[in-house]
N, C-alpha and C positions, 0 to 999 in steps of 0.2 A: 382432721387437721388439728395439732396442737397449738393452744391457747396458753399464753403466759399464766393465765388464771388456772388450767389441768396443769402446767409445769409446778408451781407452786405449791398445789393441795399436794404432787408429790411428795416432793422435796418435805415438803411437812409431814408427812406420814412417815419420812424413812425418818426424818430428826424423834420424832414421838417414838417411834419402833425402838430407836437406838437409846434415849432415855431411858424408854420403859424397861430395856433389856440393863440398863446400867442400874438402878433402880432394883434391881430384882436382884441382882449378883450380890448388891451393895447387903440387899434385907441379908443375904444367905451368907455374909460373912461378918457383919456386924457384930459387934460386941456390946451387952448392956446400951439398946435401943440408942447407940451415940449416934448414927448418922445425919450430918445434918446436911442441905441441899439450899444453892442459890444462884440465882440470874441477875446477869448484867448484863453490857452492851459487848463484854470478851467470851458469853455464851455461859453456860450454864455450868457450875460446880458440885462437888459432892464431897462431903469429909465423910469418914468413920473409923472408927480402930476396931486396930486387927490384931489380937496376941498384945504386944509392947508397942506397938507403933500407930502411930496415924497415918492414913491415906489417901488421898486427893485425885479426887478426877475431875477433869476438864472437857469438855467437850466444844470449842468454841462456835458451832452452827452446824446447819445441816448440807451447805453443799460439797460438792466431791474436793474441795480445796481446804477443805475445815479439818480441824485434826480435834482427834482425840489424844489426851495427855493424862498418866497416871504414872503420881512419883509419891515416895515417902521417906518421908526425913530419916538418915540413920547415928550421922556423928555430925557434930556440930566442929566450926572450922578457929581454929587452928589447933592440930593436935599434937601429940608429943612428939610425934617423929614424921611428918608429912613424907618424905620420900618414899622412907618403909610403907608407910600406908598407902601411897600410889600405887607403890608397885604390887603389893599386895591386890589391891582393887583392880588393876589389871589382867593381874591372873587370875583372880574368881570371873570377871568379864568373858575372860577367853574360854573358860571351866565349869563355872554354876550358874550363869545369871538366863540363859534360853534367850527370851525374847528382848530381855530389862537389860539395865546397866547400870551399875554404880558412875555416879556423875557429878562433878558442883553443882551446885543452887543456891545461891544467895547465902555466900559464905557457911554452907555446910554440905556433908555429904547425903545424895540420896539417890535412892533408886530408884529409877525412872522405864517407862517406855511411852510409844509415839506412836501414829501414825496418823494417815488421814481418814475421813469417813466413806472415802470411795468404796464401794462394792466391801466395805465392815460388816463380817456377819454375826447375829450374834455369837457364835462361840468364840471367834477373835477379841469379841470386847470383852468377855468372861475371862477370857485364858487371859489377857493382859492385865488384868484387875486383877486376877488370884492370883496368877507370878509375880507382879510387883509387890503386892501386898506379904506374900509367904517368903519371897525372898528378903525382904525387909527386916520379918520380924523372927527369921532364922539369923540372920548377921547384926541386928543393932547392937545385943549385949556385949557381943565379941568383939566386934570393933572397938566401942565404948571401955569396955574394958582393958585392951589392948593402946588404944589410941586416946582415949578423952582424957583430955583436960579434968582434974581432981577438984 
């Protein structure tokens, strides 16, 4: 018979598992020991840079409703020609992005993916963390260059 108290030690092991695998991805792609790591009541965060970019994971708890989020900034909003730059982002979307997406965020452009932590194994959390991250820090200059504000 299950006990709310066996449900919980769960549920906390797959949260530890899934840090620990986010943790581990973070060391093997980090650059000059940046990574830094922190908890709140919105679940647990991760920065580090990757190439020219920085990258953000989120993971906000451990049950199967809880999502895991990793986005990173690439052009900052408003750029020289926003149209062109949508449509552009568009079709890298439909083209190069896999799993991510070019997206808004708090008046700027980034790439981002999602999901929840239901049945997340670690190579799902790795492959989303090194696509966001590598698609990122393949398209920032070029955007930037193309689109940023001088």
């Amino acid at each position: 018979m299950d006990t709310g108290s066996e449900v919980l030690k769960t549920e906390e092991y797959m949260y530890a598992s899934h840090a620990e695998v986010i943790e581990t991805v973070i060391s093997s792609l980090e650059e000059d020991q940046s990574a830094m790591v922190s908890q709140s009541e919105a679940g647990r965060f991760w920065k580090f840079k990757y190439g020219s970019v920085e990258v953000f994971v989120q993971m906000t708890g451990e049950s199967e409703d809880d999502m895991l989020v990793v986005w990173s900034p690439v052009l900052p909003l408003p750029s020289k020609d926003d149209a062109k730059l949508m449509q552009k982002l568009l079709e890298l979307n439909w083209s190069s992005t896999f799993e991510s997406h070019f997206c808004i965020m708090d008046n700027q452009i980034v790439v981002a993916a999602q999901r929840t932590v239901a049945e997340l194994s670690p190579g799902e959390v790795s492959r989303n963390i090194t696509v966001v991250a590598t698609i990122a820090d393949n398209y920032d200059e070029a955007l930037q260059e193309e689109f940023g504000q001088s």
